[in-house]
C-alpha positions in Angstrom: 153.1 -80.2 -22.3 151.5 -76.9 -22.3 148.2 -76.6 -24.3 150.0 -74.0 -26.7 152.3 -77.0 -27.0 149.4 -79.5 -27.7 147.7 -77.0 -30.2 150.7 -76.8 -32.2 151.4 -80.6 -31.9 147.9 -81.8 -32.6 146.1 -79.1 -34.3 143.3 -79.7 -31.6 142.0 -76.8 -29.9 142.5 -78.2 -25.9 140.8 -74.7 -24.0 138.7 -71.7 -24.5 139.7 -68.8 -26.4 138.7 -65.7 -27.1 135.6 -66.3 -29.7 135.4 -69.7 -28.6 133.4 -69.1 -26.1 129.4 -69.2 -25.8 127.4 -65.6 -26.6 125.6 -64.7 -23.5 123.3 -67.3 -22.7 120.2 -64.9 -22.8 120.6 -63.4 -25.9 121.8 -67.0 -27.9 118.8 -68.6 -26.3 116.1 -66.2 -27.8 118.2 -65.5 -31.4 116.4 -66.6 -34.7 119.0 -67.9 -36.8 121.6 -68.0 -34.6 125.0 -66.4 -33.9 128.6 -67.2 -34.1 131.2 -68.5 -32.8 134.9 -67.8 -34.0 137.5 -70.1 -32.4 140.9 -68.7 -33.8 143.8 -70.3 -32.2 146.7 -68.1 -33.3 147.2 -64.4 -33.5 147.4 -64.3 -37.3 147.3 -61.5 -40.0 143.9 -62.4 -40.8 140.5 -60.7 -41.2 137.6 -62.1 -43.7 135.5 -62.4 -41.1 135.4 -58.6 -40.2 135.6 -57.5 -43.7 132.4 -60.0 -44.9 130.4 -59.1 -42.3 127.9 -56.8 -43.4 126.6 -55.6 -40.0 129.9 -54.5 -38.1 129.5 -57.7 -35.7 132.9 -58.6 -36.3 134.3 -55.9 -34.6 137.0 -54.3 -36.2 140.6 -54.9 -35.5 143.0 -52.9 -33.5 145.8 -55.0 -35.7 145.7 -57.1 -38.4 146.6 -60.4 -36.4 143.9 -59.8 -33.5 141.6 -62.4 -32.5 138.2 -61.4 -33.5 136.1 -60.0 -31.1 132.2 -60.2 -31.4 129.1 -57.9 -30.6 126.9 -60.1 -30.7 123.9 -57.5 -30.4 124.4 -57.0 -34.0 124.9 -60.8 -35.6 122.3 -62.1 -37.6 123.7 -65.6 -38.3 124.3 -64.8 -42.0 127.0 -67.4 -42.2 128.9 -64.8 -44.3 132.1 -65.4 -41.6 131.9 -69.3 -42.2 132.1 -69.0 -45.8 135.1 -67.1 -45.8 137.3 -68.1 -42.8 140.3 -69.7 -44.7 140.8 -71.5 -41.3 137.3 -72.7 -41.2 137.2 -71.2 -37.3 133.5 -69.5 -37.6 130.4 -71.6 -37.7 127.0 -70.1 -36.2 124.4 -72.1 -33.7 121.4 -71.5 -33.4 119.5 -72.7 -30.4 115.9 -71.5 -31.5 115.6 -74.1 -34.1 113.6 -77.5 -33.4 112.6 -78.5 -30.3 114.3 -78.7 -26.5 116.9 -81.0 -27.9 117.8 -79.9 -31.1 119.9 -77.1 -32.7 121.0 -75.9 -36.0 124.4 -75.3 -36.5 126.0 -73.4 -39.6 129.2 -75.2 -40.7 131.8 -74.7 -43.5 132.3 -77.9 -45.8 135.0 -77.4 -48.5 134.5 -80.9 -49.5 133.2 -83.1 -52.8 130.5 -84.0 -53.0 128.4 -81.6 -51.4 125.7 -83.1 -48.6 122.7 -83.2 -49.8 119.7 -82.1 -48.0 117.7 -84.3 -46.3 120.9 -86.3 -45.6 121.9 -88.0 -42.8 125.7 -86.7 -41.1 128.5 -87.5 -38.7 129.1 -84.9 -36.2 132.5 -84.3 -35.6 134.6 -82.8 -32.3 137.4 -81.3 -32.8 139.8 -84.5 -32.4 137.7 -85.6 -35.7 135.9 -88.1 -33.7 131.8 -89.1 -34.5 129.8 -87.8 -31.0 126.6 -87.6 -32.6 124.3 -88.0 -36.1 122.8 -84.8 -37.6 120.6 -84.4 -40.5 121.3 -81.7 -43.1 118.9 -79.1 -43.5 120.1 -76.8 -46.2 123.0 -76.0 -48.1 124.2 -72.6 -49.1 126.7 -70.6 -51.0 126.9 -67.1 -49.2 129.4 -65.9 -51.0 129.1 -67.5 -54.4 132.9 -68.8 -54.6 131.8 -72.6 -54.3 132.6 -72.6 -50.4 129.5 -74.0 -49.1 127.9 -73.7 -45.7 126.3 -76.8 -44.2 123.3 -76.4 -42.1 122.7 -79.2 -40.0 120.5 -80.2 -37.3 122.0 -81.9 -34.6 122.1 -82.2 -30.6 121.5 -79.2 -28.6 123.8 -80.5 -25.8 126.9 -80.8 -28.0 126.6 -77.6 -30.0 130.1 -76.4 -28.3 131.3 -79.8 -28.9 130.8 -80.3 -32.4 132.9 -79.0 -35.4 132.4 -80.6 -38.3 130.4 -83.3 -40.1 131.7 -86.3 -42.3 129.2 -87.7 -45.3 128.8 -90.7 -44.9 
């Protein structure tokens, strides 16, 4: 089965695509709040994330069903993308936050009720399965339209691993 196959099968992302792929490791390493990361797995006519960014990192698209593309020079981890990716494919990571080992990363949660801050999380891969706890840090509504972004702390060795977190 080819992994186009198993996307379509499973609705699990099985290899890296364009945007799902780390920034350049010395600029992610030494960026406050973070940048994103936009895993789309389908050429799609789709483009919030380019039209809610408010600094042009989103680079605009050639056509309407491109895969973003990032310049990640100009991404301030605003979490504007993750509030309005109707795919929930953008979440921003942010490797200057805590310590050595931990991270902050900037997930969308369309979910009731909310996770409260303070609040202890499952981190979730993208099969859905827990690899890790994570405590929520704040919760924000960039957009005002209810969609909420999560900002959790969690493992700084599984950042590209998880995508999502489950209240529990």
């Amino acid at each position: 089965m080819t992994d186009k196959q198993k996307l379509f099968n499973s609705g699990i992302l099985t290899e890296e695509r364009p945007g799902a792929v780390s920034p350049p490791r010395e600029l992610w390493e030494n960026k406050k709040n973070g940048l994103v990361i936009i895993e789309c797995p389908q050429r799609i006519p789709c483009n919030p994330c380019h039209t809610s960014c408010p600094t042009g990192a989103v680079v605009p698209f050639d056509d309407i069903n491109d895969q973003p593309q990032i310049d990640y020079s100009k991404c301030t981890g605003c979490a504007r993308c993750v509030a309005v990716c109707p795919g929930l494919a953008c979440f921003v990571v942010d490797l200057t936050w805590g310590d050595e080992s931990r991270a902050l990363m900037k997930l969308p949660y369309e979910m009731l009720p909310s996770p409260e801050e303070g609040r202890q999380v499952d981190c979730l891969n993208r099969e859905g399965k827990v690899v890790a706890k994570g405590t929520v840090v704040r919760v924000t509504e960039p957009m005002h339209d209810k969609t909420k972004v999560v900002h959790v702390e969690v493992p700084k060795d599984l950042v590209m691993d998880i995508r999502a977190i489950k209240v529990v």
